[in-house]
C-alpha positions as CSV (number, residue, x, y, z in Angstrom):
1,X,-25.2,-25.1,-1.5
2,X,-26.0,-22.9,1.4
3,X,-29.0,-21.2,2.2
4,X,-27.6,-17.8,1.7
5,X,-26.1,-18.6,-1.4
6,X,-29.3,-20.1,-2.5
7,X,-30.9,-16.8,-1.5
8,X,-28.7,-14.5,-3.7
9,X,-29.0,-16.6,-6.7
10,X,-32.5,-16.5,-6.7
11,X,-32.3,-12.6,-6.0
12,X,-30.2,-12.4,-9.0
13,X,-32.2,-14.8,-11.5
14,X,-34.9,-12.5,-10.7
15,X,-33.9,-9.9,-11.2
16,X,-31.8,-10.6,-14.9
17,X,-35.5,-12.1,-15.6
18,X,-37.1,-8.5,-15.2
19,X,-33.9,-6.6,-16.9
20,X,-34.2,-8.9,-19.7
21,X,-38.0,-8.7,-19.7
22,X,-38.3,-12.3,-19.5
23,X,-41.9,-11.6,-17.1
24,X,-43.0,-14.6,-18.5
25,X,-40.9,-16.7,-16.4
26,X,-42.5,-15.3,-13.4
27,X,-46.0,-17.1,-11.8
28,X,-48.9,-14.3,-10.7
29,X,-47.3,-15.3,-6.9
30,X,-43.8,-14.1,-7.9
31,X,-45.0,-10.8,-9.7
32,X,-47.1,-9.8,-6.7
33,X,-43.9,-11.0,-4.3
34,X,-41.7,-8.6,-6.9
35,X,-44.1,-5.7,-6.1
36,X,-43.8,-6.5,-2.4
37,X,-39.9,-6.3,-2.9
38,X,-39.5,-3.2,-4.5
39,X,-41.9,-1.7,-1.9
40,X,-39.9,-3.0,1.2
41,X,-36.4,-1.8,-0.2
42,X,-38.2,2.0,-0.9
43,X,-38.8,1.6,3.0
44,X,-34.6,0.8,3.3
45,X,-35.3,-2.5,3.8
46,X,-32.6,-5.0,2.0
47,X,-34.5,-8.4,1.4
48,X,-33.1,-12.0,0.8
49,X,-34.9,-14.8,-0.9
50,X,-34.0,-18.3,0.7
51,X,-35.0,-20.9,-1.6
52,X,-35.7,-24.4,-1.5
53,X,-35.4,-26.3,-5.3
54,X,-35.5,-22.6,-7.2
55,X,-35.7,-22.5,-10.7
56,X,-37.3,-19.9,-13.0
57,X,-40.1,-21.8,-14.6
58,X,-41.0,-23.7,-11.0
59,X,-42.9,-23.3,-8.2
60,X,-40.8,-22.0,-5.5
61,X,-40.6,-21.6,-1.8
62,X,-40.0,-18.6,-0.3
63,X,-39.0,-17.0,2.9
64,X,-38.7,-13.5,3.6
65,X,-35.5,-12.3,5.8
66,X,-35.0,-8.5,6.3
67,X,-32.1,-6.7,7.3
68,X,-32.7,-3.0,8.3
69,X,-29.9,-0.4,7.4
70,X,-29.8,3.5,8.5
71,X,-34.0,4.2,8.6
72,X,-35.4,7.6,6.7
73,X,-35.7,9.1,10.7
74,X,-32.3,8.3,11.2
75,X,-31.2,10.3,8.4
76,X,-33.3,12.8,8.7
77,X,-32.0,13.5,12.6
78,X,-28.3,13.4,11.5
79,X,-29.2,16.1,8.4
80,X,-31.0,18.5,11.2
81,X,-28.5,18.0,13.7
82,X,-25.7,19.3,10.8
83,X,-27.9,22.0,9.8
84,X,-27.9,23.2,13.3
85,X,-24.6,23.4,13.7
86,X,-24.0,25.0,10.4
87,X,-26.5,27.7,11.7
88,X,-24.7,28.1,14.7
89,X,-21.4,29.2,12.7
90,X,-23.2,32.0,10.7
91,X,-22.8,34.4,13.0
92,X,-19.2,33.8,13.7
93,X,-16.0,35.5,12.4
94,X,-14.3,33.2,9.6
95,X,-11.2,31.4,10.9
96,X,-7.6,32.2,9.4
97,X,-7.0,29.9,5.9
98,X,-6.2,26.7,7.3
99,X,-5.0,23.8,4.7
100,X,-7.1,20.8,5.7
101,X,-6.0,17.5,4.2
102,X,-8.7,15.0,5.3
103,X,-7.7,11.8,7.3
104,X,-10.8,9.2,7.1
105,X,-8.6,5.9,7.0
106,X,-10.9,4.3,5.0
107,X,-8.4,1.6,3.5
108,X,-8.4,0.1,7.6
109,X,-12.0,-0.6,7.3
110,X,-13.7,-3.9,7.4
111,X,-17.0,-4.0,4.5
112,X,-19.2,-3.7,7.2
113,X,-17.6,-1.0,9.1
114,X,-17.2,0.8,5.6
115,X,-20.8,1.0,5.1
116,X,-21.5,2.1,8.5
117,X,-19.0,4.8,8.0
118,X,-20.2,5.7,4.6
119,X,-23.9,5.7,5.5
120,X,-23.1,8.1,8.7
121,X,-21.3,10.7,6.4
122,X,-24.0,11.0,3.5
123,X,-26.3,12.9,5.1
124,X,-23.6,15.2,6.8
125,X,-22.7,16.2,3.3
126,X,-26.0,16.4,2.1
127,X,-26.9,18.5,4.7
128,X,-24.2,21.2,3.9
129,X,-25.1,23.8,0.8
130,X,-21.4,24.3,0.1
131,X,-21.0,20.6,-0.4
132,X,-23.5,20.2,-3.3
133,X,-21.2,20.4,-5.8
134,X,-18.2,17.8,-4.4
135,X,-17.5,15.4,-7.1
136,X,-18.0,12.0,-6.8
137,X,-21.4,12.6,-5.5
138,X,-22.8,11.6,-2.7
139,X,-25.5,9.8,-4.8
140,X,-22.7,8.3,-6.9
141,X,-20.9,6.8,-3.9
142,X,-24.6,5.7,-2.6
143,X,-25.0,3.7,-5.7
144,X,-22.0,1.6,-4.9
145,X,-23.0,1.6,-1.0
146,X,-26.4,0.5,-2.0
147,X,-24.8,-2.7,-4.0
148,X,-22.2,-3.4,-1.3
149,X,-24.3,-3.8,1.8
150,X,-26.3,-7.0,1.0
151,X,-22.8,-8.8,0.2
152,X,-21.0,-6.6,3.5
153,X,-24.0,-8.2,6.2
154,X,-23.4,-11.7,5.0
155,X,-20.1,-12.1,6.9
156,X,-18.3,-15.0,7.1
157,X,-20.7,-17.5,5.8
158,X,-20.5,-15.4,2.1
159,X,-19.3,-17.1,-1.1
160,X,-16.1,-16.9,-3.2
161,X,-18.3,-15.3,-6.5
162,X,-19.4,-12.8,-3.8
163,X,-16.8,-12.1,-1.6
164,X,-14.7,-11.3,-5.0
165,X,-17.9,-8.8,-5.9
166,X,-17.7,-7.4,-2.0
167,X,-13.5,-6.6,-2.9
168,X,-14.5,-5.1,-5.6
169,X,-17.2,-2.7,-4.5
170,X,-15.3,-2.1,-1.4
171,X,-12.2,-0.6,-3.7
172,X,-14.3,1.6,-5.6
173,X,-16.6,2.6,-2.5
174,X,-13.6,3.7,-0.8
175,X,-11.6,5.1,-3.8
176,X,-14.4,6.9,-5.0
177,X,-15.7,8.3,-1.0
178,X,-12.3,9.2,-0.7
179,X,-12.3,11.4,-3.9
180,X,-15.4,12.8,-2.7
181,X,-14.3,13.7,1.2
182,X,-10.9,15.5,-0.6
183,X,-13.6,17.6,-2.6
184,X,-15.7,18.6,0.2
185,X,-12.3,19.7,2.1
186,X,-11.5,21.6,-1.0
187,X,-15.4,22.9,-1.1
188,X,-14.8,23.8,2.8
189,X,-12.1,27.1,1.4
190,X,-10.1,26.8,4.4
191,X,-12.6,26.5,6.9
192,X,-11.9,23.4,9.3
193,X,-15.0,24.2,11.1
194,X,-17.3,23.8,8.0
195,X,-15.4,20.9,7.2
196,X,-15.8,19.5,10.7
197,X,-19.4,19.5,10.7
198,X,-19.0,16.3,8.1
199,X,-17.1,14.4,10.9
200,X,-14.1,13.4,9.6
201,X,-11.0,13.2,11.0
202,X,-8.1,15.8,9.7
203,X,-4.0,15.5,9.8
204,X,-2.1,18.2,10.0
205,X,0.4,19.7,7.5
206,X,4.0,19.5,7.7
207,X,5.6,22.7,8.7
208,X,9.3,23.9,8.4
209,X,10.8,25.8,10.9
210,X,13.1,28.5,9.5
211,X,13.4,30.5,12.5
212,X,15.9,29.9,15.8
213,X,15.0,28.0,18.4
214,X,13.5,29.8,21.5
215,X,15.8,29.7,25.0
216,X,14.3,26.6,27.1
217,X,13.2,26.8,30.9
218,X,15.8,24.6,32.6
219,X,15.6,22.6,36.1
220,X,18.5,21.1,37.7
221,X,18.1,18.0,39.6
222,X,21.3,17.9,42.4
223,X,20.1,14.7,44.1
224,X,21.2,11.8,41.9
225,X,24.4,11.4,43.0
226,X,27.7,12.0,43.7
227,X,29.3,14.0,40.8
228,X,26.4,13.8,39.0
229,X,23.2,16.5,37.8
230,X,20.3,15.8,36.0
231,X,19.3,18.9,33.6
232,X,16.3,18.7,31.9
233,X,13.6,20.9,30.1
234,X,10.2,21.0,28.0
235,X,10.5,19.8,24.9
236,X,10.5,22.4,22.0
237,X,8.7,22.4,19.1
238,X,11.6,21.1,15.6
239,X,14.1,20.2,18.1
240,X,15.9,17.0,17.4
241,X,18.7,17.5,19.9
242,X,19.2,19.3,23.3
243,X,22.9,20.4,24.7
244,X,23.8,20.8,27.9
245,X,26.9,23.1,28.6
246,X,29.0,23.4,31.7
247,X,31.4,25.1,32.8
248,X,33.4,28.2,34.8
249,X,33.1,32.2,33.5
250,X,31.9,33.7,30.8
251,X,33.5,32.5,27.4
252,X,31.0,29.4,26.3
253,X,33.6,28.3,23.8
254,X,35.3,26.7,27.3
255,X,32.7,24.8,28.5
256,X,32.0,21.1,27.8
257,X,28.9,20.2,25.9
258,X,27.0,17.2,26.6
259,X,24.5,16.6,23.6
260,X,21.4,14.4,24.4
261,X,17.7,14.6,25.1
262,X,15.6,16.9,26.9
263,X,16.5,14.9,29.9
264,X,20.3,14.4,31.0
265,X,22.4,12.9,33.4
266,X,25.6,14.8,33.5
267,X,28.1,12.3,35.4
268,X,31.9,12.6,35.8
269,X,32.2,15.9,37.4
270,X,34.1,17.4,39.9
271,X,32.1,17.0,43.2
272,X,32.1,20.5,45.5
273,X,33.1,22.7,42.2
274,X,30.5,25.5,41.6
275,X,29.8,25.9,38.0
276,X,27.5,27.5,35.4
277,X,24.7,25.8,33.1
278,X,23.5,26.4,30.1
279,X,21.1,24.6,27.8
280,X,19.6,24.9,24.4
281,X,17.6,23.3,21.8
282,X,19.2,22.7,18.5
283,X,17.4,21.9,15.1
284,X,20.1,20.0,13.1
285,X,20.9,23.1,11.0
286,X,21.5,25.4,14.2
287,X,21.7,26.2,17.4
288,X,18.9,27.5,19.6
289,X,19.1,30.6,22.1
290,X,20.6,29.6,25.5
291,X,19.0,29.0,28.8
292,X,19.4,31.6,31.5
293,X,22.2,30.5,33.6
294,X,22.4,28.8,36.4
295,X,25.2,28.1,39.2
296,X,25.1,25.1,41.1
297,X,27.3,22.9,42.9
298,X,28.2,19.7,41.7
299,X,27.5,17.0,45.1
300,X,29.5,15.4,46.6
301,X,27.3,12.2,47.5
């Protein structure tokens, strides 16, 4: 058995022992090394127990091995840097309603990573008045963090018992943190400037386009060939075609239509011929308002 495996066991016999009441089973040196415990993880300190022959009626061994997550300080800097940025807002004119629908990606996190996310954004939250009331809570989700991140800084030496605990703490740490970044965007009433100050990424909503297409800004490349132009333009906003129309006078209804990008090579014309060119943007349902037009000559070489 390996010595981290070892090390949780024991964590866990001891501390069944003390929820069943069983303080018997514990020597004087183990109660006053259970005291020391409880103190270190009050100071964020997340302590291992590697064990040599552990048993609960036995003299055992014991080596101390301390892995430090986010310090008191640390929090306490994030929370004022917030809070400084929330003041900073008061004075200024609310933004137009804005739908925010959060985008943390949380399912493409590793443990670790998860925690380090997790751990960064509690304090944010915290930090924010209009957030108290986002359900999960922030406390809630810090439960679950607090029992992943002893199985999440193991890595790959971790057990099959564990790693299936770790799964399981990382579906509900995300499921639930998710649930509560969705209420905080919901707390945020259409502010994505409040919102922002938790630090988590937003999408924006799909929009429909109802109205016609606006008339693109065309330029006409003369220099690609013989009988050839290259038309091209921005692209426009809900287009999902462009076409390019050319021809002689004024009736459009005679002009050949080339249908393509917003970049075209027009080939198979009529070097020397002087015609007209027209281009616009069309959304599938409709056609957009025409280019200005422009006359050029179609090259000869």
């Amino acid at each position: 058995m390996s010595q981290r495996k070892k090390t949780i066991e024991l964590k866990r016999a001891l501390e069944a022992a003390v929820t069943a009441n069983q303080e018997s089973y514990l020597s004087a040196e183990e109660q006053t090394f259970r005291l020391k415990l409880n103190e270190m993880r009050a100071k964020n300190v997340f302590v291992f127990l590697a064990v040599i022959g552990a048993s609960a009626d036995k003299k055992v061994k014991k080596v101390v091995i301390a892995t430090k997550r986010q310090t008191k300080k640390e929090q306490k800097e994030i929370m004022a840097e917030t809070r400084k940025e929330l003041k900073a807002m008061a004075p200024l004119i609310l933004p137009p309603y804005t739908v925010i629908i959060p985008a943390p990606g949380l399912g493409k996190l590793t443990p670790a990573a998860l925690c380090n996310y997790c751990i960064d954004k509690f304090p944010r939250i915290n930090s924010v008045p209009a957030f108290a009331t986002c359900l999960p809570s922030v406390d809630y989700c810090q439960a679950i963090y607090d029992e992943l991140f002893p199985l999440a800084s193991i890595g790959k030496g971790i057990g099959s018992d564990d790693r299936l605990a770790m799964n399981i703490l990382v579906k509900q740490l995300r499921e639930n943190f998710g649930a509560t970044i969705n209420s905080v965007a919901n707390l945020s009433n259409g502010n994505p400037k409040l919102f922002s100050l938790i630090n988590v990424n937003t999408k924006r909503k799909s929009v429909k386009n109802t109205k016609r297409l606006g008339a693109p800004v065309v330029t006409i490349n003369t220099k690609l060939g013989q009988n050839t132009l290259g038309v091209r333009c921005k692209p426009i906003r809900f287009a999902k075609s462009y076409t390019v129309a050319i021809g002689t006078g004024d009736d459009l209804s005679t002009y050949k239509n080339f249908v393509g990008t917003s970049n075209q090579l027009i080939d198979g014309l009529t070097g020397g011929d002087l015609v007209n060119v027209y281009m616009w943007a069309n959304t599938g349902k409709q056609a957009g308002y025409p280019s200005i037009v422009q006359s050029v000559r179609v090259p000869f070489s």
